[in-house]
VEXSE-427767 format. One record per atom (N, C-alpha, C): residue in one letter; x, y, z. Coordinates in pm, whole numbers, plus 50000, padded with zeros to 5 digits. Layout:
REM VEXSE-427767
AXYZ;...
This chain:
REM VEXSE-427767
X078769324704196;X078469336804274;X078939334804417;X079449343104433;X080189345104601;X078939345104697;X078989334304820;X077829338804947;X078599349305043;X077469357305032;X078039368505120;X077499363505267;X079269366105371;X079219368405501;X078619376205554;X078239369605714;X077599384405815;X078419386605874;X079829379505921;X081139390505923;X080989400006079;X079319392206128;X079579403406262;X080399400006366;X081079405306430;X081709402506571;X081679404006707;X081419392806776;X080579397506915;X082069397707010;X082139410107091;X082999412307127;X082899405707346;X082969396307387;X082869389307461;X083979388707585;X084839399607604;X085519405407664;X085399404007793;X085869398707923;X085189399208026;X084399388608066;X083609379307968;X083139367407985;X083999354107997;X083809350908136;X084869335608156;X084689328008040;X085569325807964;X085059308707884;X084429315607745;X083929325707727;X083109329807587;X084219333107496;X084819343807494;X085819347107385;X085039352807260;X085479363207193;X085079367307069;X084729353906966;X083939357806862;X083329352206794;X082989361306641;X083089358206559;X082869362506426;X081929353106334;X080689356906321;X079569353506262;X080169352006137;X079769332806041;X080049333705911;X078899326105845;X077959332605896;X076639326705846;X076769333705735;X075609325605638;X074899336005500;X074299349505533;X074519361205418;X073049369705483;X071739367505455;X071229371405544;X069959368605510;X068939379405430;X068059373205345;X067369379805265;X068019392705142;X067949406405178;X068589417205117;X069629420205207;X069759417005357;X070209423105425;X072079423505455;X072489431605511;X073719427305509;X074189421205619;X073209414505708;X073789408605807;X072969391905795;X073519382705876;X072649369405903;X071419371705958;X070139362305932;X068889371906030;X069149369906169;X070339371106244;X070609363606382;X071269379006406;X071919383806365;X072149399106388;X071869410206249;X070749404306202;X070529419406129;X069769429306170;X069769442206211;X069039451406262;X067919451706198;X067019443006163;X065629442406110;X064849432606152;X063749434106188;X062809427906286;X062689413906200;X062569402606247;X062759390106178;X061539378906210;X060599377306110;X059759371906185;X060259358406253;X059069353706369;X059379340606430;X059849327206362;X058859327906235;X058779315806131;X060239313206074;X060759326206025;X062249323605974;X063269315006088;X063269324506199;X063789314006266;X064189299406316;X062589296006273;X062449281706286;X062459274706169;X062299283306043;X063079275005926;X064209269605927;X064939279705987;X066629284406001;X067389281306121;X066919271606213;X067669268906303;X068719267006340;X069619272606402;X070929269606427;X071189254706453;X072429253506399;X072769238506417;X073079234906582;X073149223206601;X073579220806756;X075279227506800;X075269230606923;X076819241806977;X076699247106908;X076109255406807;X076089270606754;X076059279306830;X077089287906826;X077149299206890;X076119309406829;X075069317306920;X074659331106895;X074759341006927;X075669346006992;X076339355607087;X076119370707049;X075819375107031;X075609392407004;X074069392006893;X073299376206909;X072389381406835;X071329390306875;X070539400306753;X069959409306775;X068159404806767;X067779401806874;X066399397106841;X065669410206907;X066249423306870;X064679432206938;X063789428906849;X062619432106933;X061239434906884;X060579425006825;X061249410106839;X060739401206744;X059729396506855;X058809384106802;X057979380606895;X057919364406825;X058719358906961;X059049344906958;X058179338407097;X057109343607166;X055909338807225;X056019324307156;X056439312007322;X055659298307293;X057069289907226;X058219298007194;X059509293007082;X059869282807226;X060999275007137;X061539263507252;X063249264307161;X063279272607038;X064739274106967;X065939279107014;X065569286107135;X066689292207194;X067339286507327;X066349279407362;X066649266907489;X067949257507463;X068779260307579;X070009262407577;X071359267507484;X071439276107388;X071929283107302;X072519292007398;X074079294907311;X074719305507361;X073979317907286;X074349327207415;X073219343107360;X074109353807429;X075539351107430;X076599359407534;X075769375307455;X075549383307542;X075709397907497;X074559401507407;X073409389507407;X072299388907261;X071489401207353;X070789411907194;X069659421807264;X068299412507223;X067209415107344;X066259413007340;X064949424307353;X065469437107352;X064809450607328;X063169450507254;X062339450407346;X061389450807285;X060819441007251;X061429427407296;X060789411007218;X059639408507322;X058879399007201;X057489394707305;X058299378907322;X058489376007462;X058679362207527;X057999353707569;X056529357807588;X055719350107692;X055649337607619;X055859327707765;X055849317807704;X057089310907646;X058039314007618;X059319311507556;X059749303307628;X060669295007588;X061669284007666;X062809292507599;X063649290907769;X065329299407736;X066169288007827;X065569281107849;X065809270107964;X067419269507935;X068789264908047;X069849262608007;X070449273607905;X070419284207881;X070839290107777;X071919297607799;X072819302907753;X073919310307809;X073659327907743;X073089332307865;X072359348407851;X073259357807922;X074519352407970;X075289363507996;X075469373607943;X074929390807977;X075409404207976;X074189400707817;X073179396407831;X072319397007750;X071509412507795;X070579417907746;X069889429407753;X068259427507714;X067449423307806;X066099426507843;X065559440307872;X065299447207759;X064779461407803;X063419461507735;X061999463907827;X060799467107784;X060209450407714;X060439439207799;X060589430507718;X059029423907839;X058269416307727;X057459410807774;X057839393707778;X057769389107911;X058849374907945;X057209369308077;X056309369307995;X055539366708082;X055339348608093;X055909345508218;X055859328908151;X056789318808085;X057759334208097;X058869325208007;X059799316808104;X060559307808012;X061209295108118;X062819299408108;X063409308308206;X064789308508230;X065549300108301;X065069285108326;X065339273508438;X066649270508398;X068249272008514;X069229268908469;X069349277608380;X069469288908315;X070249295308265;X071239302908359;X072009310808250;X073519319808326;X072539330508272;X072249336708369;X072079354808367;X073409360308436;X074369354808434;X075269368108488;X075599379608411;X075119394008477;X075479405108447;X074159408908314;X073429398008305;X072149403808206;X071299414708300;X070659421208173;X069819437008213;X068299437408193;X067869432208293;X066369434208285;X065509452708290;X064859458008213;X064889467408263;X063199464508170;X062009474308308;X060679477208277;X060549458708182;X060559445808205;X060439436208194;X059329429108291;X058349424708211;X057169416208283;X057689406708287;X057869400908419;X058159384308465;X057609375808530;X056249383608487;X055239374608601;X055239362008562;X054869352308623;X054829336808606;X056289334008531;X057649340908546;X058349336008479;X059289326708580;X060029315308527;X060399307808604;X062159307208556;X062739312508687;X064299315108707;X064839303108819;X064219294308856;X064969283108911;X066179274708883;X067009279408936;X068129271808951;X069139283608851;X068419295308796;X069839300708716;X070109310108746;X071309314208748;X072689316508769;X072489336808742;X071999343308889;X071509357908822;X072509368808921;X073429362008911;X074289368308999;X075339381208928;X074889392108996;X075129409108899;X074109408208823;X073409402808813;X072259406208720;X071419419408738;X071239428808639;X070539442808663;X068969439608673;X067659437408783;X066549438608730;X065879451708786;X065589460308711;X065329473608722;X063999476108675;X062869481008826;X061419482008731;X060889465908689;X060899460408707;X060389446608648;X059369438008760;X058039435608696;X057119432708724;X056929417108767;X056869411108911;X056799399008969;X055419399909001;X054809383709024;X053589379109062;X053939366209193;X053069361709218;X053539349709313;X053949337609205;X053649337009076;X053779328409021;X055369325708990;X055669340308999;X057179339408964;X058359328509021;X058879324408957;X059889315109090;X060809314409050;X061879317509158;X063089317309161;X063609305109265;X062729294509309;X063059284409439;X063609287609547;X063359283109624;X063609282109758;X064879286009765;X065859277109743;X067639281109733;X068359286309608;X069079292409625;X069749298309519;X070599286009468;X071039284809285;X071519275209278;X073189278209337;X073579288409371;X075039289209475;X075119282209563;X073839282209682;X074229278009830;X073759262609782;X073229259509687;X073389244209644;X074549237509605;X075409248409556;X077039242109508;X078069241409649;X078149249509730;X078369254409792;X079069243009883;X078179228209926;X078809219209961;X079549209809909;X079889212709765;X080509204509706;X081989213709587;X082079224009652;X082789229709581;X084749233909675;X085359234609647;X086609242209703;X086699250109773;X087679252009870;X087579266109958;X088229277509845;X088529275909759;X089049285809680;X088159290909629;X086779283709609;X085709285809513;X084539290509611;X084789286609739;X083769290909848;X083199301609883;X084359306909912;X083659324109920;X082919335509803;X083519331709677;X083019339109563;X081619328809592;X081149318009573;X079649311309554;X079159316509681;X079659315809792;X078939323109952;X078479336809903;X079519343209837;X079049359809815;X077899361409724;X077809354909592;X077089353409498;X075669348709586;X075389338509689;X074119335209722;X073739346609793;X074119349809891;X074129362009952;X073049376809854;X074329378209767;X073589389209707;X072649383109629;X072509375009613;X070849370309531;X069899375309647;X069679365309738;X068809365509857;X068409383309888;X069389384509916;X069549404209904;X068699413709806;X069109407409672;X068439412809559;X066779406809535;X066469398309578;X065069392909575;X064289397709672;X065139398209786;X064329406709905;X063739421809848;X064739433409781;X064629444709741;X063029443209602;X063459431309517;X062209429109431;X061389427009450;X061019417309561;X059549412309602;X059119426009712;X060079428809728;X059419444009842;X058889453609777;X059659456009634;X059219469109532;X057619460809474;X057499451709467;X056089444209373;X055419440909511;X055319444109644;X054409446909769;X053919430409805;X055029423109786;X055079407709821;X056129403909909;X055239412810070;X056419409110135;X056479399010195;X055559388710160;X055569374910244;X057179364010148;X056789368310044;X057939364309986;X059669371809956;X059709380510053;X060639392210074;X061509387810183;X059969386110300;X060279374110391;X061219363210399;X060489360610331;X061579342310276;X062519344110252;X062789350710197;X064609349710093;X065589358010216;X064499366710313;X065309375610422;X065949361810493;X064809349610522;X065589345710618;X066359333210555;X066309331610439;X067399320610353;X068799331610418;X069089340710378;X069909346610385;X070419348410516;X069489347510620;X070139346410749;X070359335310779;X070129323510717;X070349310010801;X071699309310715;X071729313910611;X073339312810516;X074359316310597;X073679326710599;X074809333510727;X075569328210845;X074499325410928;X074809314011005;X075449301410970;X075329290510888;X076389281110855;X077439282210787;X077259297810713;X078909301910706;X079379303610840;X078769311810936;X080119315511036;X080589300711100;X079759292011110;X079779276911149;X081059273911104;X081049273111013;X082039267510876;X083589276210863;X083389288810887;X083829295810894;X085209301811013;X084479293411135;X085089292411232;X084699305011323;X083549310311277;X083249326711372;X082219321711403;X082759310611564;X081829310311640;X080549316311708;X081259332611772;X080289344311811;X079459348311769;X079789349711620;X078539353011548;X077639342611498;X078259329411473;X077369320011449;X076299316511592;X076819320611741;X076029316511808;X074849326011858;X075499337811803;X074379353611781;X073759343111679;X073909344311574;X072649338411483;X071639327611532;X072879320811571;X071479306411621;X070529314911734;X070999323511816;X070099327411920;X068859332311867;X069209340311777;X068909347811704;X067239344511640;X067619335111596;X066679319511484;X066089317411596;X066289314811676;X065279300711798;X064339314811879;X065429326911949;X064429336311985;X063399341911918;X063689350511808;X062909355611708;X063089355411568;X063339345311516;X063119340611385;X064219352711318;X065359355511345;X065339369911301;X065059378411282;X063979383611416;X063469398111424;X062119394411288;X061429386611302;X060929390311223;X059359381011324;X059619373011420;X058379367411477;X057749369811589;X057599378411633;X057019382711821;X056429372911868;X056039363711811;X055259349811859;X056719346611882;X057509343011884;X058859332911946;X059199341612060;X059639354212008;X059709361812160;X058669360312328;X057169359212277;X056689358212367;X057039345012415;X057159335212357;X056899322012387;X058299319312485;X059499325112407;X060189323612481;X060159333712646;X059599343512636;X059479351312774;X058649343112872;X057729335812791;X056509328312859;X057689312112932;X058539307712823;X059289299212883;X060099302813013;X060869317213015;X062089318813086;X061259322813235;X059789326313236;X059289327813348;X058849315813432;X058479304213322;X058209289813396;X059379284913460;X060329287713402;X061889281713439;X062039284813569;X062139300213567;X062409305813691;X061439302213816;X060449302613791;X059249301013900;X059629288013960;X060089274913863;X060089262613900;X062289263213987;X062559273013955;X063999272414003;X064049282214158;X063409287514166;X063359297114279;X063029286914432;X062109278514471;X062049270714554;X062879262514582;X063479256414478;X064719250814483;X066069254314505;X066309270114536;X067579277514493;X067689285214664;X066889277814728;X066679286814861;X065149294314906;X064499295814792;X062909301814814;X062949313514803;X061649314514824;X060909335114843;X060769331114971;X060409342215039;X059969349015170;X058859360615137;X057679355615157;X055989363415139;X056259374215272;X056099387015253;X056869398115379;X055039398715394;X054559396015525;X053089398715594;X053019410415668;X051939411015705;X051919425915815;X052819420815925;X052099410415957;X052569400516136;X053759391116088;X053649381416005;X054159370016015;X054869372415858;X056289361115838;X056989362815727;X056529346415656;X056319342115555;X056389329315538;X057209326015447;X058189319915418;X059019311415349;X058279300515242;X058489301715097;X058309290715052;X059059284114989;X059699272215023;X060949264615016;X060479250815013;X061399243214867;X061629230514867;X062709224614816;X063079213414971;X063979204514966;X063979194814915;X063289186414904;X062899172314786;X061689174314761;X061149176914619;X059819175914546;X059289162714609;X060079149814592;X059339140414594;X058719138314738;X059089144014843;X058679139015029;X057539156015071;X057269162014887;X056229173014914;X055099169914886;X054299167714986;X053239170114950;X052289177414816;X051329171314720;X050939178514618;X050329190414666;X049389199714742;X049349207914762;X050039218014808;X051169218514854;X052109222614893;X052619228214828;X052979221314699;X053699219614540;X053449232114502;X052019228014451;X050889237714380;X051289250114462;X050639251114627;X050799262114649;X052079272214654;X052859266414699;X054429269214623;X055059275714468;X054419266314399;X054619271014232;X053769284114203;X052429284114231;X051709294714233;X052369309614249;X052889310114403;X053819318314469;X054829322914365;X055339313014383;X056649315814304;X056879320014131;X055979316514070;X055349321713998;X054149334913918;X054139339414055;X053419354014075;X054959363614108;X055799356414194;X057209366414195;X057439364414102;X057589353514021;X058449353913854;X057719364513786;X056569367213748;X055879369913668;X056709387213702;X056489391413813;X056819407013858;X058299404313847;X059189399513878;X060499403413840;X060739400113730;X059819393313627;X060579394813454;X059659408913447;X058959412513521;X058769428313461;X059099435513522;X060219434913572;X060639444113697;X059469453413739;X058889445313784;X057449460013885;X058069457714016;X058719447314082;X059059450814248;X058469454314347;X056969449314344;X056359449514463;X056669453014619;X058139443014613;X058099441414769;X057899433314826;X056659427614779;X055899416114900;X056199404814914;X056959399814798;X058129388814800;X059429392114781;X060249381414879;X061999382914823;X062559370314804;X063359368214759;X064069358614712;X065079355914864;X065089344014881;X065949339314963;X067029332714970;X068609335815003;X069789331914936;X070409336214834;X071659334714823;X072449337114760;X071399335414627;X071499317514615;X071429315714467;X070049319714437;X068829317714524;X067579329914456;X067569339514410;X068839348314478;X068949359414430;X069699366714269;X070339351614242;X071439354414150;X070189351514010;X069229339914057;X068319336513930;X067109348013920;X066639359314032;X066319365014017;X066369375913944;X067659382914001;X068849393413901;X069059389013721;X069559372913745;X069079371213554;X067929372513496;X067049367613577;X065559370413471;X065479384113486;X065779394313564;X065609406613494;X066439414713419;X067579410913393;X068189414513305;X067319409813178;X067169394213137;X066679387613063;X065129389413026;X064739397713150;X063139398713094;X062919416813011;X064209426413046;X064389435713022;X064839435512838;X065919424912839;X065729425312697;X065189416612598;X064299411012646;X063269404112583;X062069414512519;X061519419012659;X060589431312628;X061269440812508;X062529446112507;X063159456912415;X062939449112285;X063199434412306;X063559425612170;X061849424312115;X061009423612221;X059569423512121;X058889436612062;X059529449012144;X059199460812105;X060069459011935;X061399457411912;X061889457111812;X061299448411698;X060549433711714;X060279430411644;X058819431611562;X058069436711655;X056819445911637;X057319454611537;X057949461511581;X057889475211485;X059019473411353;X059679460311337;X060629454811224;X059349450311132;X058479445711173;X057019436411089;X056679444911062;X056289455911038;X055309465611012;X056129467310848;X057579466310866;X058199467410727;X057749456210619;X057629445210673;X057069435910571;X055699435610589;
């Protein structure tokens, strides 16, 4: 008696390295296909009777609706183009698996282990992924649409791109730069839709520090030194605590540079007084004090440009460190108004 073929063909078009494939398994049961693509719900148990041999290809298999909850059979298996429509996952090991342009629709993946797999161009759609763990794989074009995150979820700290990234070609550089990029991008948009913006956060500013040691690398100084400013002032618009701290710095600076640069001049009803120092060390400590004080009550009003009056800067160069801190205290203030009202988004 002749064994009848399943004869199916997964058409793999577009996938680096996959290539078509023609299923010559047995069929299974009545059916006319292998139970690996027969359009009939297949229980778990068969599967694990029936295990594919090691490098078996499964590429267009059809596992909707099955419920392989807790399986470890598909952990690292090719699955180019496999539907998963309707399968219960929780729990599943997919670890290493090759899930390219695979199809997750309505799929419960609660828990499940995608560590090191290729999701490129797979379709998550209305998919629970809470506690599911995507570290280190490869989800670049990946569709996740509607799909349900928890904190448990993890995708790690770095994308596994900007991990290759130092060890790869300049030919190969920019496609892995672009690929981390739009991850970071795409995780930001997910954890924002599931109202986890502390973790929206995070991946915002992976993505800006990327940024930055590309232009490094890159040779676009300007913008790499916008970024670093960027980082040390306000975290990327995202910390008003660095802003102040730094406004709180650029006013100590100044206060302690103004005596030294020529002085203020205190304007009295009667009398003008000068406070000026030539060597700290032959000043007297009260002097100091009373000096810094001074000069430090003018700092304070010219990083807010209020202009009293009642002090002026004396000399050229007082005048030149005066004129910067208000430029500098002008857009500091704009820069904490901006980052105030950027936080309110996360």
């Amino acid at each position: 008696m002749t064994t009848q073929r399943c004869r199916h063909v997964t058409s793999s078009s577009g996938v680096d390295e996959a290539g078509a494939v023609c299923c010559w398994r047995p069929t299974w049961d009545d059916a006319d296909r292998c139970l690996w693509h027969t359009e009939r719900v297949v229980p778990a148990e068969e599967y694990e009777r029936n295990p594919p041999e090691p490098g078996e290809r499964l590429d267009g298999a059809n596992l909707e609706g099955t419920m392989v909850s807790g399986t470890s059979f598909l952990a690292g298996r090719s699955l180019v183009a496999a539907d998963f429509t309707d399968a219960v996952l929780d729990g599943a090991d997919l670890s290493g698996a090759d899930l390219r342009r695979a199809r997750f629709q309505d799929v419960d993946a609660h828990g499940a282990s995608f560590r090191n797999a290729n999701l490129h161009d797979a379709v998550f759609t209305f998919a629970d992924l809470r506690g599911a763990d995507f570290r280190e794989a490869r989800l670049y074009r990946a569709g996740l649409t509607d799909v349900r995150l928890n904190l448990e979820t993890a995708f790690g700290e770095r994308s596994v791109y900007e991990d290759e990234l130092e060890r790869v070609s300049d030919e190969d550089f920019l496609a892995l730069s672009e690929s981390a990029q739009w991850l970071y991008r795409e995780l930001q948009r997910l954890y924002g839709e599931n109202a986890l913006s502390e973790q929206a956060q995070t991946y915002y500013l992976r993505e800006m520090d990327l940024r930055r040691r590309l232009a490094w690398r890159g040779g676009n100084y300007l913008q790499a030194i916008t970024l670093a400013g960027s980082r040390w002032v306000m975290r990327y618009g995202t910390s008003p605590w660095r802003v102040v701290a730094t406004s709180l710095l650029l006013i100590v600076v100044c206060a302690g540079l103004f005596p030294l640069t020529g002085g203020i001049r205190e304007v009295g009803t009667d009398t003008a007084i000068t406070y000026e120092i030539n060597d700290p060390t032959d000043t007297p400590g009260p002097v100091l004090v009373r000096t810094f004080l001074k000069s430090l009550y003018f700092s304070v009003i010219t990083f807010a440009t209020l202009g009293y009056g009642d002090i002026q800067p004396v000399g050229g160069w007082a005048r030149a460190v005066a004129s910067v801190e208000t430029l500098l205290g002008s857009l500091l203030m704009a820069l904490l108004v901006f980052v105030l009202t950027r936080s309110v988004h996360y």
